[in-house]
C-alpha positions as CSV (number, residue, x, y, z in Angstrom):
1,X,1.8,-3.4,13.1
2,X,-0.5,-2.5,16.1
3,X,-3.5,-1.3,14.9
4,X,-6.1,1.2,16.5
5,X,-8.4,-0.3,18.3
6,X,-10.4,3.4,18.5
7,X,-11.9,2.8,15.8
8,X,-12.6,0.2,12.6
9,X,-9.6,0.0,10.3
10,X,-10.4,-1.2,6.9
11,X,-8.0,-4.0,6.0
12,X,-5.7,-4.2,2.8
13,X,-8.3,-6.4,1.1
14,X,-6.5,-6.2,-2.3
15,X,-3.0,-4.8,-4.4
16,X,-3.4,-2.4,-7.2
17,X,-2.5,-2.6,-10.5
18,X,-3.4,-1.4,-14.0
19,X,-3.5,-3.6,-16.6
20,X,-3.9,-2.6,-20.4
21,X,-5.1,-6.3,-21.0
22,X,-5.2,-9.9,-20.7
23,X,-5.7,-12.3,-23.6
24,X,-8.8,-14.1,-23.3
25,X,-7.1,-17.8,-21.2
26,X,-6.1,-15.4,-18.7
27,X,-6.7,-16.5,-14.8
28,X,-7.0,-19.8,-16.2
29,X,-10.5,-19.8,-17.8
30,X,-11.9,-18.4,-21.2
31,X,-13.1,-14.9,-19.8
32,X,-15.5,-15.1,-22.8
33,X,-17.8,-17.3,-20.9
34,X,-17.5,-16.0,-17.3
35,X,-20.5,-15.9,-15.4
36,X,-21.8,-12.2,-16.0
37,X,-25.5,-11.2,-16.2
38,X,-26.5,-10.7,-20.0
39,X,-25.1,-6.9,-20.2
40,X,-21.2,-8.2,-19.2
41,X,-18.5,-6.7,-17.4
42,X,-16.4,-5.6,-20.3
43,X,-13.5,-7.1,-21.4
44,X,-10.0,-5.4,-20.8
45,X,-8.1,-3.8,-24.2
46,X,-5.8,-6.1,-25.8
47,X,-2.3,-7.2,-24.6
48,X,1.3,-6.0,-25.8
49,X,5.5,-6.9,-26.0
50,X,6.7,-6.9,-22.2
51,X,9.2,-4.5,-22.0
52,X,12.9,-5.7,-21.0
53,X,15.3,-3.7,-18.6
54,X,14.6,-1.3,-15.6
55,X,10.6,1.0,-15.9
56,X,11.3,4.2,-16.7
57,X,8.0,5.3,-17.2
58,X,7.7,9.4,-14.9
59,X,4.4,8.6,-14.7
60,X,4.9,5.8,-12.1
61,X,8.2,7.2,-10.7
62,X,8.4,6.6,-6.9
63,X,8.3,10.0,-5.6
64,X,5.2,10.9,-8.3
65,X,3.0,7.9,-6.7
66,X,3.5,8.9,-3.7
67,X,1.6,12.2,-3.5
68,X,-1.0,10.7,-5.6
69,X,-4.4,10.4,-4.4
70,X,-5.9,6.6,-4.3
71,X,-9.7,7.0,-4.3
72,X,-10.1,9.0,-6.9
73,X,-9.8,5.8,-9.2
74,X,-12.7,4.8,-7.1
75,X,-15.3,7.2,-7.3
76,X,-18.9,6.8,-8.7
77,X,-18.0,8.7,-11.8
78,X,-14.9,6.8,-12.3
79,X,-16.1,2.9,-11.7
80,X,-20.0,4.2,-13.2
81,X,-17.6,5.3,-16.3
82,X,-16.3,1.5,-16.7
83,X,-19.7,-0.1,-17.1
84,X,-18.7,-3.0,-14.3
85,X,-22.2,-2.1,-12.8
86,X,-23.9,-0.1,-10.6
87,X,-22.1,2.1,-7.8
88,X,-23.9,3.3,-4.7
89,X,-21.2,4.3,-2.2
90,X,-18.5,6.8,-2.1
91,X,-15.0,5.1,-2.0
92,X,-13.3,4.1,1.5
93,X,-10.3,5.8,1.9
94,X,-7.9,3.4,4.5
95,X,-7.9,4.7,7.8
96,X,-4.0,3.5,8.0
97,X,-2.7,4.1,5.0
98,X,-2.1,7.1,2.4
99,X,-1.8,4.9,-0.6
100,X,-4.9,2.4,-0.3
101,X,-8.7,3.0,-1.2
102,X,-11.6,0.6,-1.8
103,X,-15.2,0.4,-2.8
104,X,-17.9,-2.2,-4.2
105,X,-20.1,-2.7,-7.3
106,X,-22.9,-4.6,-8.2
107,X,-22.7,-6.2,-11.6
108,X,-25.9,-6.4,-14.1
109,X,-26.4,-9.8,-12.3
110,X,-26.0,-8.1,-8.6
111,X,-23.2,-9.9,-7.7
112,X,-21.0,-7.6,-6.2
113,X,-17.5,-7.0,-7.0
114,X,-15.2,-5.6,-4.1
115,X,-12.0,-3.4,-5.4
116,X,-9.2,-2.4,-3.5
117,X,-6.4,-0.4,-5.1
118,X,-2.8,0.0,-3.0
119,X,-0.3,2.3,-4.9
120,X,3.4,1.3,-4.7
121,X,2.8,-2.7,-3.3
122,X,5.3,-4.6,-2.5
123,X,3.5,-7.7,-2.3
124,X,2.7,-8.5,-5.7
125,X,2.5,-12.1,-7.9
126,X,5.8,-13.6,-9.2
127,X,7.8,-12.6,-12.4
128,X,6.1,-15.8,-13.7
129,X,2.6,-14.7,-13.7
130,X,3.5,-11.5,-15.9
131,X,1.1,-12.0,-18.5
132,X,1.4,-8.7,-21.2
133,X,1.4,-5.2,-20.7
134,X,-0.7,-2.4,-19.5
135,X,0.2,1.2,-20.3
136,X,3.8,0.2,-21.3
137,X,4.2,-1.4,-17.8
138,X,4.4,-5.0,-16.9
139,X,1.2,-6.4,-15.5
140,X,1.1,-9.6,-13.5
141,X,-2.2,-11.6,-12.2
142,X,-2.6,-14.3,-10.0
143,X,-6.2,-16.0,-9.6
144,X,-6.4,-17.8,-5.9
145,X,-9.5,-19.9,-5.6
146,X,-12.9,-19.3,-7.4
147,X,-13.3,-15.8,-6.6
148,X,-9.8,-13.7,-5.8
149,X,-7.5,-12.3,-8.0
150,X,-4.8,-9.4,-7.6
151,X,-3.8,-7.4,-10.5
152,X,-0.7,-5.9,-10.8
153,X,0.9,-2.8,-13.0
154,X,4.5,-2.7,-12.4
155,X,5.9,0.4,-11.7
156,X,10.0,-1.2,-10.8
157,X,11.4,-4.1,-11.3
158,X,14.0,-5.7,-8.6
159,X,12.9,-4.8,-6.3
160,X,9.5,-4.8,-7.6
161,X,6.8,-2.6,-6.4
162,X,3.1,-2.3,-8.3
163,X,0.2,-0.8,-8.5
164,X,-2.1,-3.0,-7.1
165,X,-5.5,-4.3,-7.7
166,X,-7.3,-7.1,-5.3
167,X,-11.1,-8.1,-6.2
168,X,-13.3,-10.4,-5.0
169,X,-15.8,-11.4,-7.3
170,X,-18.1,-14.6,-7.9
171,X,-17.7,-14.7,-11.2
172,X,-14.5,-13.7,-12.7
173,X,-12.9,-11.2,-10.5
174,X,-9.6,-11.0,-12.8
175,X,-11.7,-9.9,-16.0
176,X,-12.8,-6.5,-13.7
177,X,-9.7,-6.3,-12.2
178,X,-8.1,-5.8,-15.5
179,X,-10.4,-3.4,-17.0
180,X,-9.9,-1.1,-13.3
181,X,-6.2,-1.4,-13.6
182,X,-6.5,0.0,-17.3
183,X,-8.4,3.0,-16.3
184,X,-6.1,3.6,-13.4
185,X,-2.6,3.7,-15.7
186,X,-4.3,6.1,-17.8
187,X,-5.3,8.3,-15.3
188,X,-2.1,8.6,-14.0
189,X,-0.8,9.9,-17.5
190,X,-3.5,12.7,-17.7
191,X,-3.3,14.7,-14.9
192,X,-4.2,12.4,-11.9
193,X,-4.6,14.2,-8.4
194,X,-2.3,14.9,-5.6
195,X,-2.4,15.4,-1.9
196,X,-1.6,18.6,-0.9
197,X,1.8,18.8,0.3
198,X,2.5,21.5,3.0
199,X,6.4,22.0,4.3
200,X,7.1,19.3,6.8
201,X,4.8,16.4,5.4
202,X,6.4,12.9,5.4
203,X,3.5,12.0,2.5
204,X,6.8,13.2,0.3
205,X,9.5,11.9,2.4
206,X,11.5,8.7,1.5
207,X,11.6,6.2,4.7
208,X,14.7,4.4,3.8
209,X,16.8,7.7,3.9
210,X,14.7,8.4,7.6
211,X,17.5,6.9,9.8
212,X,21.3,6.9,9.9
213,X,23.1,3.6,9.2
214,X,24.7,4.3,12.0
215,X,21.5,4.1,14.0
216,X,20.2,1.4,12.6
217,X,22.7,-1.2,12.9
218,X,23.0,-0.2,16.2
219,X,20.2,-2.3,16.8
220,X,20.0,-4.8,13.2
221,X,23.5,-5.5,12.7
222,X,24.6,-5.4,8.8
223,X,20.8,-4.3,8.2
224,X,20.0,-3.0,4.6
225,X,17.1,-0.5,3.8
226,X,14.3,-2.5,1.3
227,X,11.2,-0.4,0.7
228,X,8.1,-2.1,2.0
229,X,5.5,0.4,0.4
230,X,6.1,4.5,-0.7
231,X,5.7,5.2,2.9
232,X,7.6,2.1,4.8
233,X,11.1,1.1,4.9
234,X,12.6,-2.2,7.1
235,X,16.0,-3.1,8.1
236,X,16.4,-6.7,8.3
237,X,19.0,-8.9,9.7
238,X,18.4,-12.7,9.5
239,X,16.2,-12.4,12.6
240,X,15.7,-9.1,14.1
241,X,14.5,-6.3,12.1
242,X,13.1,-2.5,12.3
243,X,11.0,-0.7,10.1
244,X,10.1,3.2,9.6
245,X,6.5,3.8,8.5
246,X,4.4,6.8,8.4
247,X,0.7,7.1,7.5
248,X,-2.7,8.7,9.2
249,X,-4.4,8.2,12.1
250,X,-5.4,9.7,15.3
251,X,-3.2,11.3,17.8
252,X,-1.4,7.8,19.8
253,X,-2.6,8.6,23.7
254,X,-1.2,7.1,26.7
255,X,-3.6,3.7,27.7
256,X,-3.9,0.4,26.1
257,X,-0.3,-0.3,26.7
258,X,0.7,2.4,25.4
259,X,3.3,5.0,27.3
260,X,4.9,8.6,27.2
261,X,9.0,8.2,26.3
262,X,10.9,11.6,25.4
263,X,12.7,11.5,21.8
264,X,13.9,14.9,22.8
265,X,13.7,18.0,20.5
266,X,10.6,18.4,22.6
267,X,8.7,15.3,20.8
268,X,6.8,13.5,22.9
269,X,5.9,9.5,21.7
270,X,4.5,6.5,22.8
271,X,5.8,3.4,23.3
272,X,4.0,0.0,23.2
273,X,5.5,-3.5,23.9
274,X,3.6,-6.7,22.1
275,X,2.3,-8.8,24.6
276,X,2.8,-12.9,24.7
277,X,6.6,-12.9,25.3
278,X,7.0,-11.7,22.0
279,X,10.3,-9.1,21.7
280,X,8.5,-6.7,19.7
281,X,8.0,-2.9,20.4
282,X,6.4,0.3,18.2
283,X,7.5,3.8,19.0
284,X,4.6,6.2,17.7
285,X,4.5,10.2,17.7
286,X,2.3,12.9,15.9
287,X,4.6,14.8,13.2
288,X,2.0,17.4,12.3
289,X,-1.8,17.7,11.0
290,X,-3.2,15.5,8.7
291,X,-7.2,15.7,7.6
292,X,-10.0,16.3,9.6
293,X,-9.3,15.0,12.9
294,X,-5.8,12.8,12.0
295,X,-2.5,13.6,12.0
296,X,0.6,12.6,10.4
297,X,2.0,9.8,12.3
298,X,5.6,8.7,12.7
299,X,6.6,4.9,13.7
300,X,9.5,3.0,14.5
301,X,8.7,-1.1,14.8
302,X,11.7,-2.8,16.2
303,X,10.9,-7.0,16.2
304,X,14.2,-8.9,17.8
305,X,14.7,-12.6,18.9
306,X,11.8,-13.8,21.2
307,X,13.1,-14.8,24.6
308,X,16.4,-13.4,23.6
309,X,15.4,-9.7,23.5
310,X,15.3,-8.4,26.6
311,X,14.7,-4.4,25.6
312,X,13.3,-4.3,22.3
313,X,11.5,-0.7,23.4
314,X,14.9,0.3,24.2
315,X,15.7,-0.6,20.6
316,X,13.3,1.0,19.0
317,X,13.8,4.3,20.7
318,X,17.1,4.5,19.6
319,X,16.2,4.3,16.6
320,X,12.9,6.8,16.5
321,X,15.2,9.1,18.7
322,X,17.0,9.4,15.2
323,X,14.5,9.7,13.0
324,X,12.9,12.4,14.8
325,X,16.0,14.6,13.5
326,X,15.6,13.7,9.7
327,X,12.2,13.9,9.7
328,X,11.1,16.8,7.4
329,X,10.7,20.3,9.4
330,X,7.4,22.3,9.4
């Protein structure tokens, strides 16, 4: 998207997942012999039948996750309580998304292992890599290179959508990775907690049910709604495409490219065009009051032909002009 130049956004270093267990080859390597100090990052629990057919779990149900709080998976009680090492900061909440959270720990050896945990991923490893179960659910991992791996819980299947794990480690970051994932699925079958939700939050609000077809195809022609995350839906057409997204950040203020258009009802948002040609435009507005000093932000991203486009803000205001009037009410 276009991100907020106000202030340091923490990226998406990594999916979350929880995993119940690996066997032992998993990521490629016998995790008996990877390269811990001599107290070891402990082993995730066993491995089970993959289930068959569609996850019916309530636990991991769509509009459960998405009230659910990320970092406290990834507090120094909870990571301290896994024995991966030693924990000295609080967790990082993402400055740009509701659902993502992240924080480091030092193993015995004081290598450090970085976690980031995103709830409801879209991006997750291939069917192939599904490797046993974790809580009932289907987990997948994918090793890339010497010291990445992303863990994945599945919480549906076509399309799929995870909880997801990324670490970084430099010794072997899919061993931790499965052990976090593990404490995460049961966690969220013992009372895990929520956001508030006041009347009028979109934290509870489906994206894909945000605009009209009507609207939409307006401007994507024979688009159909595919979730991209509990809080972001796109609308694709071979080439174009828009997407509705909401998460937190600070009010959106007129500068940086950024400018005042009317979405009527009395909402006022803010426009920005992508620069270098490109036929891409975001349409932001504040929806109500978030934490501290964010708010609950509303966006429309409409991204059209380059060079063939010739109004994609136009576009997108069509389409954010519609969404302001499904949005939930205060």
């Amino acid at each position: 998207m276009f991100p907020d130049v106000r202030r340091r956004r923490l990226p998406k270093l990594f999916l979350l997942v929880t995993a119940l267990a690996l066997p032992l080859t998993a990521c490629g390597q016998d995790l008996g012999k990877s390269n811990f100090a001599r107290t070891t990052v402990p082993a995730a629990a066993g491995s089970g039948q993959v289930a068959d057919g569609p996850i019916t779990d309530a636990a991991v149900a769509v509009d459960v996750l998405r009230t659910i709080q990320p970092c406290q998976f990834l507090t120094k009680a909870a990571l301290g309580a896994l024995g991966l090492g030693t924990v000295d900061d609080d967790p990082s909440p993402s400055s740009i998304a509701f659902d993502t959270c992240s924080n480091k720990v030092k193993d015995p050896g004081g290598k450090e292992i970085r976690l980031e945990l995103e709830i409801g991923s879209t991006v997750v490893p291939r069917a192939d890599k599904t490797t046993g179960v974790a809580g009932g659910l289907p987990l997948r991992v994918n090793k890339t290179g010497d010291t990445d791996c992303t863990v994945a819980v599945m919480t549906a299947l076509k399309p799929d959508s995870a909880l997801a794990v990324s670490v970084t480690y430099a010794g072997d970051p899919c061993r931790p990775g499965q052990t976090f994932a593990e404490a995460v699925v049961q966690k969220l079958h013992s009372s895990p907690e929520k956001y508030s939700t006041p009347a009028g939050t979109v934290l509870t609000a489906d994206p894909c049910a945000m605009a009209d077809t009507s609207a939409v195809t307006a401007v994507v022609p024979s688009a159909k709604p595919a979730a991209s995350g509990l809080h972001s839906c796109e609308w694709k057409d071979r080439g174009p495409s828009v997407s509705v997204a909401f998460r937190p950040g600070l009010p959106p203020l007129v500068g940086d490219g950024n400018s005042k258009v009317d979405l009527g009802g009395g909402v006022t948002a803010f426009q920005k065009q992508a620069t270098g040609g490109s036929a891409r435009c975001k349409v932001e507005w504040q929806h109500r009051p978030w934490q501290g000093d964010d708010v609950e932000l509303a966006q429309v991203d409409y991204q059209g032909y380059v060079g063939n486009d010739a109004d994609p803000c136009g576009k997108a205001v069509t389409v954010a002009k519609n969404v302001v009037t499904k949005l939930p009410k205060p």
